[in-house]
N, C-alpha and C positions, 0 to 999 in steps of 0.2 A: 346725481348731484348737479342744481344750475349751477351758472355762472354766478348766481343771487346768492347761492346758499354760502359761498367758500369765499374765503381770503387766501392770500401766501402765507408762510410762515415766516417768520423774520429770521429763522436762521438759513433754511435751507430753498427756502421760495416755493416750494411745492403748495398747489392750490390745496387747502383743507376746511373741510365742513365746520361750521360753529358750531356743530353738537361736539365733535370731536376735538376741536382746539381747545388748548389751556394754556391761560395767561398768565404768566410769574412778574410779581410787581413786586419789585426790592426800594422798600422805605429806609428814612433816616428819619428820627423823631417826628414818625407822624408824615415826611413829605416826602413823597415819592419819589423817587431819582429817578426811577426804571420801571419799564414796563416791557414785555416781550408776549408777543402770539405767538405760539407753539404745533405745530403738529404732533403727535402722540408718541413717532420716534426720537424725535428733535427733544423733548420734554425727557422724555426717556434719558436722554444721555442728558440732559441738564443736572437732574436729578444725581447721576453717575457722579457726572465732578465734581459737584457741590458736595457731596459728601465724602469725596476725594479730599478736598482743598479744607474743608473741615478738620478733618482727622490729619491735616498736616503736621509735621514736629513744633509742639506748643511748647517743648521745655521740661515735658513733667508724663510719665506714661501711667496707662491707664490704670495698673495695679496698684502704682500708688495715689491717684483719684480714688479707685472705690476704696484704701485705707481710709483716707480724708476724708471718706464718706460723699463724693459725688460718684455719679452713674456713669460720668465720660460720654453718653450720648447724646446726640443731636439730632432733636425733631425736625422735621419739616411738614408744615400745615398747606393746605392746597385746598383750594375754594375751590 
C-alpha cells in the first residue's frame, strides 16, 4: 500500500487503504452533520456502540413492543 492509496482514520489515525475504509455520514433532514473515515476496526466498534446506545432504556421493553406489534429493531444501512 502507497502513501497515495491510504488516508488516517479519524478515530484512531492509523494510515488505511480506500478500498478498505468506510465512511459513516449521520444526516438530519436531508443535511449532513457528520461524517467520519473509518478503518474496519474502528467501524467495527462504531457499529458496537451504536447499537449499544440504540437499545438504551427507552421507557417501554421489548416484549411489550412485539405486543404493540413492533420488531424493537434497529437497522443500520452501510454504503
Amino acid at each position: 500500500m502507497s502513501d497515495a492509496d491510504a488516508e488516517p482514520c479519524d478515530w484512531c489515525g492509523d494510515a488505511v487503504a480506500n478500498p478498505l475504509s468506510r465512511t459513516v455520514r449521520v444526516s438530519v433532514d436531508r443535511s449532513q452533520i457528520d461524517s467520519q473515515r473509518l478503518c474496519p476496526e474502528c467501524f467495527a466498534e462504531w457499529v458496537d456502540r451504536y447499537e449499544t446506545e440504540m437499545r438504551a432504556d427507552t421507557g417501554h421493553d421489548d416484549a411489550a413492543a412485539a405486543a404493540d406489534g413492533e420488531d424493537g429493531g434497529t437497522d443500520i444501512i452501510v454504503d
